[in-house]
C-alpha positions as semicolon CSV with decimal commas, in nm:
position;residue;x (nm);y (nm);z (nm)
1;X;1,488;0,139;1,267
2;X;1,675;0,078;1,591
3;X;1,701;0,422;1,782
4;X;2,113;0,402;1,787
5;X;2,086;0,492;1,440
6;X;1,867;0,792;1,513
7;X;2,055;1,138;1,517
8;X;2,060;1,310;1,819
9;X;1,883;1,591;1,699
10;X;1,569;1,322;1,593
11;X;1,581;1,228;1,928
12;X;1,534;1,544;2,080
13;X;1,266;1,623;1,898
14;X;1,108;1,281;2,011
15;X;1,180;1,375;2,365
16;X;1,007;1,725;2,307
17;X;0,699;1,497;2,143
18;X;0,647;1,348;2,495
19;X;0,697;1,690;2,679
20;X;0,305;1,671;2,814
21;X;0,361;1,337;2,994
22;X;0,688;1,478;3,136
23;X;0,514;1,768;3,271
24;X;0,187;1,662;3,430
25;X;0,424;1,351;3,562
26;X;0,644;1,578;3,728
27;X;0,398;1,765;3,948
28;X;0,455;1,646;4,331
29;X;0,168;1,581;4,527
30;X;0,293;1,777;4,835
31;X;0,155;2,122;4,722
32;X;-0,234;2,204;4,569
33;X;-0,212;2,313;4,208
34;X;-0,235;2,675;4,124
35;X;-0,596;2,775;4,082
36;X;-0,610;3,010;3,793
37;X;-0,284;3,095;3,580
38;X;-0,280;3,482;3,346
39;X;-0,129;3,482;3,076
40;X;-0,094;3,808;2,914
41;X;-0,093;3,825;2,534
42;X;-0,156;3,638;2,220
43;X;0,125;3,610;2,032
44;X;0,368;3,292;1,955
45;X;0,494;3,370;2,280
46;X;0,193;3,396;2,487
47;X;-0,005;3,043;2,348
48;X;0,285;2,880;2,350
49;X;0,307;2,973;2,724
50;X;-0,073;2,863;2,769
51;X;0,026;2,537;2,607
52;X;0,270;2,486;2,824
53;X;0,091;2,574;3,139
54;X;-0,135;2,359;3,063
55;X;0,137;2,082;3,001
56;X;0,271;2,135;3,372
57;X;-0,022;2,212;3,559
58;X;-0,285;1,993;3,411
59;X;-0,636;2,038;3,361
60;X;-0,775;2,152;3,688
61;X;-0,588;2,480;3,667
62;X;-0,830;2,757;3,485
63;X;-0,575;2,974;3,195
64;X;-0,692;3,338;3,122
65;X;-0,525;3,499;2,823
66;X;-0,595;3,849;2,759
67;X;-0,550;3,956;2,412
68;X;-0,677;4,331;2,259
69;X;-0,587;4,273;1,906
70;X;-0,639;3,942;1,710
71;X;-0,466;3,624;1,817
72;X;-0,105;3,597;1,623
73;X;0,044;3,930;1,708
74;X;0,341;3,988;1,493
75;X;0,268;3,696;1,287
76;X;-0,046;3,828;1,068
77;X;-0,204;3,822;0,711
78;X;-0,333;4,085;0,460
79;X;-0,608;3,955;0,222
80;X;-0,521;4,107;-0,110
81;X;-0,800;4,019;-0,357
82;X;-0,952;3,713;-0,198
83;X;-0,604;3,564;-0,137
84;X;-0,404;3,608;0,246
85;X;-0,035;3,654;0,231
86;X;0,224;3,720;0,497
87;X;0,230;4,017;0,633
88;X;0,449;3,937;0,959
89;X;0,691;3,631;1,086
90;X;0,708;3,466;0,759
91;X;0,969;3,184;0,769
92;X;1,065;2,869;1,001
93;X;1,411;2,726;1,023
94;X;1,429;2,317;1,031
95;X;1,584;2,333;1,366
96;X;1,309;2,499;1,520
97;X;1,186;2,182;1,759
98;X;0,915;2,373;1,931
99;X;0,772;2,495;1,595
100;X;0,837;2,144;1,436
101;X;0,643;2,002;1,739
102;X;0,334;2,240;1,786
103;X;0,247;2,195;1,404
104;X;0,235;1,801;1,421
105;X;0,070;1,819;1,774
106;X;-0,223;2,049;1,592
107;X;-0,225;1,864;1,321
108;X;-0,107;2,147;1,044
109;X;0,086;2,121;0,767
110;X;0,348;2,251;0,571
111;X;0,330;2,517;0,274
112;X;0,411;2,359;-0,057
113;X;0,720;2,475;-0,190
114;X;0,805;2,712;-0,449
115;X;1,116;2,765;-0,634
116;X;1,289;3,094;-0,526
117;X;1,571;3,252;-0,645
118;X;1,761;3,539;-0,454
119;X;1,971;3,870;-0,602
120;X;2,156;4,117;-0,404
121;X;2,117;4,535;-0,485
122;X;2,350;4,810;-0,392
123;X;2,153;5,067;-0,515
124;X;2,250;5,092;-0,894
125;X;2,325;4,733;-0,953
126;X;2,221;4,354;-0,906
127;X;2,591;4,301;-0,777
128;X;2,469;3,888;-0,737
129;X;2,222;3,674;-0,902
130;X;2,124;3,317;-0,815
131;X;2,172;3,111;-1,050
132;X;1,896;2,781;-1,103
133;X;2,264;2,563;-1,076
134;X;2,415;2,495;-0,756
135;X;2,745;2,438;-0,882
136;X;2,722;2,782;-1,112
137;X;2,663;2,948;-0,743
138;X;2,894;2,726;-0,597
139;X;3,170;2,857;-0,791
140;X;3,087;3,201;-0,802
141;X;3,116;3,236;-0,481
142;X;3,420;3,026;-0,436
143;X;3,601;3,267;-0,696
144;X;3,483;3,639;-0,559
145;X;3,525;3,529;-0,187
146;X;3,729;3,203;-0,139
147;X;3,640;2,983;0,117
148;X;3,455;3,249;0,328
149;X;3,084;3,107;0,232
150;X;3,161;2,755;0,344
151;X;3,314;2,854;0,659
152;X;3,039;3,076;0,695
153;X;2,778;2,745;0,715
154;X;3,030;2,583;0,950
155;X;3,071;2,852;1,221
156;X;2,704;2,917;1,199
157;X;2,666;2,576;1,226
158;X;2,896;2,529;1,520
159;X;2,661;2,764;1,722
160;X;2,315;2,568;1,659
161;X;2,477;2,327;1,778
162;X;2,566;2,447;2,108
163;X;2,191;2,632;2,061
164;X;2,003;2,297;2,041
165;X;2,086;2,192;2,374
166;X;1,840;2,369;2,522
167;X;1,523;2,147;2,405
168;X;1,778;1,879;2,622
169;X;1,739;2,096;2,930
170;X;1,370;2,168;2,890
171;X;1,287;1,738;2,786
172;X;1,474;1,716;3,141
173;X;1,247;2,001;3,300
174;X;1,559;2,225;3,373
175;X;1,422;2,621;3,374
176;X;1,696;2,945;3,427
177;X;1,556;3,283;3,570
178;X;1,716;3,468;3,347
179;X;1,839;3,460;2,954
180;X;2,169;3,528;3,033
181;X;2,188;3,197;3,311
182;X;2,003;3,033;2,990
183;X;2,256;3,125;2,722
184;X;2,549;3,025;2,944
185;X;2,413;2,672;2,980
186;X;2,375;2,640;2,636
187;X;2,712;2,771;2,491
188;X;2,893;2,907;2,829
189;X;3,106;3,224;2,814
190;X;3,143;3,230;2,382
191;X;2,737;3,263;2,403
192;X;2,767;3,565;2,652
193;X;3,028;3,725;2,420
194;X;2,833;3,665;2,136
195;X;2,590;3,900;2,309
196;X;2,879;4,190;2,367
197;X;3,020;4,221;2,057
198;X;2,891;4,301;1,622
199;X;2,833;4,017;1,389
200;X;3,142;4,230;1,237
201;X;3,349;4,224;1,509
202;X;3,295;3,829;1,575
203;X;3,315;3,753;1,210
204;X;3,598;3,986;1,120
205;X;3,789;3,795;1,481
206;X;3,741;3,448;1,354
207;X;3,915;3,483;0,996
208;X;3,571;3,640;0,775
209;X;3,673;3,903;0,478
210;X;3,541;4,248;0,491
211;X;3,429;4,254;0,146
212;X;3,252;3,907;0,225
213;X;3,035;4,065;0,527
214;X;2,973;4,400;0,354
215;X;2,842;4,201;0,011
216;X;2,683;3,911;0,209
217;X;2,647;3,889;0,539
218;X;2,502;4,260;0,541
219;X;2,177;4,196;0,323
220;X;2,117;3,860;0,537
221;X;2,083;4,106;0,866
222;X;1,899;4,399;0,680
223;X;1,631;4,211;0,573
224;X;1,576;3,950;0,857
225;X;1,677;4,246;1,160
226;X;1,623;4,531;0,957
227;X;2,002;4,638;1,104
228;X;2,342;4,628;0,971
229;X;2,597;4,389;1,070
230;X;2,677;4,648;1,375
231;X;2,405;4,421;1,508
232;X;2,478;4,222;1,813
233;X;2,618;3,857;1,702
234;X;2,460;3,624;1,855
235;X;2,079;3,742;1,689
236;X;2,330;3,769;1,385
237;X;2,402;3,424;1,414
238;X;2,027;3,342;1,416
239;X;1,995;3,578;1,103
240;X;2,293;3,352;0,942
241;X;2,104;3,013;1,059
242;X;1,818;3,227;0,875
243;X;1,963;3,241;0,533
244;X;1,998;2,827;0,496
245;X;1,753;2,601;0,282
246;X;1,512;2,430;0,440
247;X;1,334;2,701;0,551
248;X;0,929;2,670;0,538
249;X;0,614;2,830;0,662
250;X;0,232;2,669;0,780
251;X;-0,018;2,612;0,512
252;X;-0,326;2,901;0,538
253;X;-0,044;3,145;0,766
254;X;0,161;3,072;1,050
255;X;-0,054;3,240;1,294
256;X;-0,296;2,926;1,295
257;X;-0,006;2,836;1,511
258;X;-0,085;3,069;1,797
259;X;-0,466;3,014;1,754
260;X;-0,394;2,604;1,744
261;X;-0,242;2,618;2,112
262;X;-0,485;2,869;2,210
263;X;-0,747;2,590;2,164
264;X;-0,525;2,321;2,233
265;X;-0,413;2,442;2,590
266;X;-0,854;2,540;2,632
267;X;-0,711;2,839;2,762
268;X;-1,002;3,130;2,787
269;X;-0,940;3,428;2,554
270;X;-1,042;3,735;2,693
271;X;-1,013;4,030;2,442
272;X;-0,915;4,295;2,664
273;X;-0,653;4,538;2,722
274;X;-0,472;4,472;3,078
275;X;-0,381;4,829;3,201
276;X;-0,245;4,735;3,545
277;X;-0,085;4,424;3,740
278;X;-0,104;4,445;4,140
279;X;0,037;4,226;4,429
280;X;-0,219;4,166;4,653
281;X;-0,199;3,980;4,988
282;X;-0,489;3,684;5,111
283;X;-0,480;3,431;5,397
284;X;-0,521;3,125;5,271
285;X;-0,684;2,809;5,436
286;X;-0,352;2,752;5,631
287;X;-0,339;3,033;5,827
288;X;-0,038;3,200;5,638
289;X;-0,067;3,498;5,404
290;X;-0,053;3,438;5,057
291;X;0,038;3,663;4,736
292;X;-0,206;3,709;4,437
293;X;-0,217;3,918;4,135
294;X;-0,468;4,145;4,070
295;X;-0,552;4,251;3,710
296;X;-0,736;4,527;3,599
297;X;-0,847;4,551;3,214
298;X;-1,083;4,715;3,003
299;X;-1,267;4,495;2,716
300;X;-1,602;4,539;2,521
301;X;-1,819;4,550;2,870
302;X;-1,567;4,825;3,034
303;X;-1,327;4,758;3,335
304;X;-1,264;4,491;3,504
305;X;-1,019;4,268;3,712
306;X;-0,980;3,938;3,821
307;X;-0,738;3,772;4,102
308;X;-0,467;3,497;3,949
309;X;-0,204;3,281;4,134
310;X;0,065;3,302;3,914
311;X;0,100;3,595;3,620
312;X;0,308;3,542;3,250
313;X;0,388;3,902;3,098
314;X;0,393;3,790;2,716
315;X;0,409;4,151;2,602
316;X;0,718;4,358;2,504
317;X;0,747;4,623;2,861
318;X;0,854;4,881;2,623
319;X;0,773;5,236;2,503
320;X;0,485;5,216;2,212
321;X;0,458;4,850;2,294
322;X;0,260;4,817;2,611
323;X;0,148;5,073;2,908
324;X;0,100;4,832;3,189
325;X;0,155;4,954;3,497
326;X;0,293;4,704;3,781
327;X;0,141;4,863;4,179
328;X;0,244;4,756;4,509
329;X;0,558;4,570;4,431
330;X;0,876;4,616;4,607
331;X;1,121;4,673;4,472
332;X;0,931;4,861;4,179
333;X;0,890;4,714;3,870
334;X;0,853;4,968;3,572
335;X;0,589;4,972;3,306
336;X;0,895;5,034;3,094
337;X;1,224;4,867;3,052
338;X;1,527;5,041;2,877
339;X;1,592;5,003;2,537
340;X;1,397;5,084;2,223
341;X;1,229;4,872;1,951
342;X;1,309;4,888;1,590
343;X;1,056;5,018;1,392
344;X;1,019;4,799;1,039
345;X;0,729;4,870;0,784
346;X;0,603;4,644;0,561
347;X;0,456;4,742;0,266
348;X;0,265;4,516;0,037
349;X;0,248;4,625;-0,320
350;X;0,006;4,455;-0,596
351;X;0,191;4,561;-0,894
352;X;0,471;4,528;-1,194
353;X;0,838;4,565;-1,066
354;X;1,037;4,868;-1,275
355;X;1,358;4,652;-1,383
356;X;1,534;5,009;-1,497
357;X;1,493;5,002;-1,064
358;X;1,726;4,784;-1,040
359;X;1,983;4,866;-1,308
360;X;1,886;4,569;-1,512
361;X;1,879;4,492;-1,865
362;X;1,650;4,138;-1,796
363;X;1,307;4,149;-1,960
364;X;1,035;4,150;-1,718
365;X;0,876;3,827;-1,885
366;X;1,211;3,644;-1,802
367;X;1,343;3,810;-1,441
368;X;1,285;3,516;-1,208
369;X;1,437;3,621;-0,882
370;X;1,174;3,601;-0,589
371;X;1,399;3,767;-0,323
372;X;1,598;4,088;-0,327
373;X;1,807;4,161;-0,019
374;X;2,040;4,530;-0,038
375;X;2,352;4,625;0,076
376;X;2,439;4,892;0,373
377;X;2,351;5,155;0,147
378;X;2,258;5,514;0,291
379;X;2,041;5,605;-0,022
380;X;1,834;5,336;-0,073
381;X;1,492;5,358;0,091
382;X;1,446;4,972;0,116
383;X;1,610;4,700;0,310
384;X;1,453;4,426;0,110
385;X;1,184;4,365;-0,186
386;X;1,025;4,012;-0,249
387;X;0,749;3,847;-0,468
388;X;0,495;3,692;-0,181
389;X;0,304;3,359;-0,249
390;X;-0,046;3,312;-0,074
391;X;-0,008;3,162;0,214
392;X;-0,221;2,860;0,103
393;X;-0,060;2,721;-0,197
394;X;-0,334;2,599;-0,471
395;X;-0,291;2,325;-0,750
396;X;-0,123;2,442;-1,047
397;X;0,021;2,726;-0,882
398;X;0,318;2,876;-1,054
399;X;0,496;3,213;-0,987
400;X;0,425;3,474;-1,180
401;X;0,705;3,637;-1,383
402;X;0,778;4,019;-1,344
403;X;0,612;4,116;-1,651
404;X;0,294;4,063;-1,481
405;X;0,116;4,186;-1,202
406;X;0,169;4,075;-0,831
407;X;0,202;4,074;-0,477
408;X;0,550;4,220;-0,372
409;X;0,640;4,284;-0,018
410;X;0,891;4,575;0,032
411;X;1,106;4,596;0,435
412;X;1,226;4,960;0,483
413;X;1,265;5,171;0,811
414;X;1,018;5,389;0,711
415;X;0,715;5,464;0,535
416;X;0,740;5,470;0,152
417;X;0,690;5,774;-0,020
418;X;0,459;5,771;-0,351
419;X;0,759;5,907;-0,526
420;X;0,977;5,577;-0,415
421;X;0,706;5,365;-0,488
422;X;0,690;5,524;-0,836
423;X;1,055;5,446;-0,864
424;X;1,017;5,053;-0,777
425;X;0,714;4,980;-0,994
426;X;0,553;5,096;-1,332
427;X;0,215;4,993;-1,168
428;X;0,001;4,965;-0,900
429;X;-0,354;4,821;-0,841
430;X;-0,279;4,863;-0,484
431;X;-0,087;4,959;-0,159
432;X;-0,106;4,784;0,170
433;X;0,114;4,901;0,490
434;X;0,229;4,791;0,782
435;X;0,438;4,937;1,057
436;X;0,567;4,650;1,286
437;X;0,761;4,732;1,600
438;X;0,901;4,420;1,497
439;X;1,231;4,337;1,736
440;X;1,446;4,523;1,927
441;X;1,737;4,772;1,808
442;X;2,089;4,577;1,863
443;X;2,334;4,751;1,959
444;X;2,592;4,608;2,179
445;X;2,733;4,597;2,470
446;X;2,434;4,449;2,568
447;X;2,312;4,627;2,903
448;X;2,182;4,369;3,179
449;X;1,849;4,196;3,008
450;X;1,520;4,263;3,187
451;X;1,468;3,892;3,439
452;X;1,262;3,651;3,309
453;X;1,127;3,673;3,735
454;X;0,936;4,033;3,797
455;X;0,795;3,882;4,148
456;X;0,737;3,598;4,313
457;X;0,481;3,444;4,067
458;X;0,482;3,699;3,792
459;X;0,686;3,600;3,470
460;X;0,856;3,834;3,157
461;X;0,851;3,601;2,863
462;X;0,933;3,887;2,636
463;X;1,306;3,916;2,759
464;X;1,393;3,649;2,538
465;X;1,402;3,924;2,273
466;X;1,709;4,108;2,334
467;X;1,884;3,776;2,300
468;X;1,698;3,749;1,969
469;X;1,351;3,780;1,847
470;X;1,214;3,502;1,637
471;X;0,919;3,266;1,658
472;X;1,144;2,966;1,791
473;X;1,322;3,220;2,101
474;X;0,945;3,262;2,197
475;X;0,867;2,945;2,207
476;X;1,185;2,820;2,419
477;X;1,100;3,090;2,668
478;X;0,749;3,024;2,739
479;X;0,870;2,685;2,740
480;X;1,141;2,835;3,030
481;X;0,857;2,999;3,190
482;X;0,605;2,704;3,266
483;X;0,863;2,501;3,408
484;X;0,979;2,804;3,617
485;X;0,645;2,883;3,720
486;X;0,579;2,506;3,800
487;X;0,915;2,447;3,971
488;X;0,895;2,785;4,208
489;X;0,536;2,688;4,271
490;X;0,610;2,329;4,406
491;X;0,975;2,429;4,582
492;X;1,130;2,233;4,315
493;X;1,455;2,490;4,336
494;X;1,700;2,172;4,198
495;X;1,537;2,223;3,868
496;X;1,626;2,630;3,832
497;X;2,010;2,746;3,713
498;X;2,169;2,412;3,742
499;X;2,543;2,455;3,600
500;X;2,668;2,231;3,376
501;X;2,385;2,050;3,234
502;X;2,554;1,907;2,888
503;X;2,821;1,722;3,076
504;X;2,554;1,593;3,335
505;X;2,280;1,522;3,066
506;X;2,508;1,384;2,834
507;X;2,499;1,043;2,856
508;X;2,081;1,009;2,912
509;X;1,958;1,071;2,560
């Protein structure tokens, strides 16, 4: 196939394919590598960083990554009954390069498939059912809300667009030092007011139907963000993008992700908690004085520390999510940055689904919708209730109707009462929970993000969040910060907040 006839989008993800010989061939000779690199925690955001590092800095360099819990973070499994299902980040859009990329590079593979179907609740009612016909759906929509659903999938659409050309910056080894320098070369000022203003406010301004929000839009942001459409609208934009087919997940959990380029990047786990980050200064062999970070961290053999050139934060700075405390920096840096997280519980339920729940007349043995999303309704307890598949998919497999015992997974903001849970199912063989600080509360006007640059040489990959939290945002950041780290290492300042990027990159792809 001659590569004219490639879309642009195949070709960026062929560009992101060579990313490791970009990297290691970018490295200038005039300036030692870094010695030893910290990277602290285990999640997408921090392997992903490792990987990276690794990319940039080649194989010399020695990569610490300190992790207290188990390697995955918020993406995680429960076994239920010999069987692991998803307990955290659960699905992967088809745009999401970096995803697309670390699963071939590991040499994973995709879930199998299985046929869902999706119904909407407002608390008495199933208001909308899918349909198995896409023109029955097609139609349904067309008649309650006109044209809003398809112009829905273009605005949406119009954004990714703008969105993708960041993996163009990054192929190029482009790196901003903060998100908002990052949004604004990827969709200029609309981005940035994407940021300061509702998903209601920027739907309602470009032409979108109340009633089409409130019976849509609103279940699509409740149970990816857990929040209304009062949301800010650029992560409700990624909640939209969230919503479209394609979507898919790793075979046996996407955390073999995170351990994958945890191995990959031969990175050295340490399973400790890091409790404090300190500049320290050190003349080197030059003569000069030089900066290094000190960490000190408790693990199975009691404190510690260890001395690192250059320091990635890949932990949320926030109250109840880390209690790092940063010494000897000027000006200070806090252990905790404003803002709040949004606390989302997960509960897994192994059990038979009450229809009379849900104000239907369906028999349980023929009710085939997988995926319940709710409307912005004060009394109901849930934001979302879904049938879960193991995350390994065996021969043969078929769902199981709602007549008969399974694995449900049920969002709400707080823990379910036995009461409720009497209320959504006739039966339980079992109850598993989860309380995720899962992403921060939106709630714009967004106040000035945390930078991506604490110091010299110490990175905050987590700021990417209160853009918008997903698996892909963490990925593109500690994409952002091994180039950053690599570029303010070697002087390479050409390569940090470059303006207008798409006009100058256009024509090299």
């Amino acid at each position: 196939m001659s590569l004219r006839n490639l879309s642009v989008k195949a070709l960026l993800f062929l560009g992101i394919c060579q990313v490791g010989r970009r990297g290691l061939a970018s490295a200038p000779k005039l300036k030692e590598q870094p010695k030893k690199i910290a990277v602290i925690g285990g999640g997408i955001g921090g392997t992903a960083a490792a990987y990276f590092l690794r990319q940039e800095f080649g194989p010399s360099v020695k990569i610490d990554v300190y992790e207290a819990g188990p390697v995955g973070g918020r993406l995680a499994t429960e076994n239920i009954r010999g069987h692991d299902y998803e307990i955290g980040g659960s699905i992967i859009h088809p745009l999401n390069l970096h995803i697309k990329h670390f699963v071939d590079r590991l040499g994973l593979s995709t879930r199998a498939e299985v046929p869902s179907k999706v119904a909407i609740f407002d608390g008495k009612e199933l208001t909308f059912e899918e349909s198995d016909w896409f023109i029955v759906n097609f139609l349904r929509m067309l008649w309650r809300y006109g044209l809003n659903s398809i112009r829905m999938h273009m605005w949406v659409e119009g954004i990714l667009d703008k969105f993708m050309r960041i993996y163009q910056y990054q192929q190029f080894g482009y790196s901003f030092s903060s998100v908002e320098r990052l949004l604004h070369a990827m969709g200029g000022d609309s981005f940035l007011m994407l940021l300061n203003q509702t998903l209601e406010e920027a739907m309602l301004a470009n032409g979108f139907s109340q009633v089409f929000i409130n019976d849509i839009v609103t279940p699509i942001s409740r149970v990816n963000y857990g929040q209304s459409v009062r949301l800010s609208a650029f992560v409700g934009t990624v909640s939209l993008a969230g919503a479209n087919s394609g979507l898919w997940a790793v075979d046996g959990g996407n955390k073999r992700v995170c351990s994958g380029l945890l191995y990959n990047s031969k990175a050295e786990l340490i399973q400790a908690r890091v409790m404090s980050v300190s500049v320290k200064m050190r003349p080197s062999r030059s003569g000069t004085i030089a900066n290094f970070y000190e960490l000190n961290y408790i693990g199975d053999s009691g404190p510690a520390h260890s001395l690192y050139d250059i320091v990635i934060v890949a932990t949320p700075l926030h109250q109840g999510l880390s209690d790092i405390s940063f010494s000897g920096f000027s000006p200070p840096i806090p252990s905790h940055f404003p803002g709040r997280y949004h606390q989302t519980v997960a509960t897994l339920v192994l059990g038979r689904l009450n229809m009379s729940y849900l104000g239907s007349n369906h028999k349980p043995a023929d009710f085939d919708v997988s995926e319940i999303l709710t409307t912005d309704n004060e009394a109901l307890a849930i934001n979302s209730l879904g049938s879960l598949h193991p995350v390994h998919i065996p021969q043969g497999y078929r769902q199981p109707p709602a007549s008969e015992s399974k694995v449900w997974k049920v969002f709400s903001q707080e823990p379910l009462s036995e009461e409720q849970l009497g209320e959504i199912f006739v039966s339980r063989e079992g109850v598993w929970e989860k309380r995720w600080l899962a992403y921060p509360s939106y709630s714009p006007p967004q106040r000035r993000m945390p930078p991506f640059i604490l110091h010299d040489r110490l990175f905050y990959l987590n700021t990417i969040e209160w853009a918008a939290s997903c698996m892909e945002m963490s990925a593109i950041s500690a994409r952002n910060m091994a180039l950053l780290a690599h570029h303010r290492w070697h002087d390479q300042t050409d390569k940090i907040d470059q303006e207008d990027l798409h006009t100058r990159l256009r024509g090299e792809l």
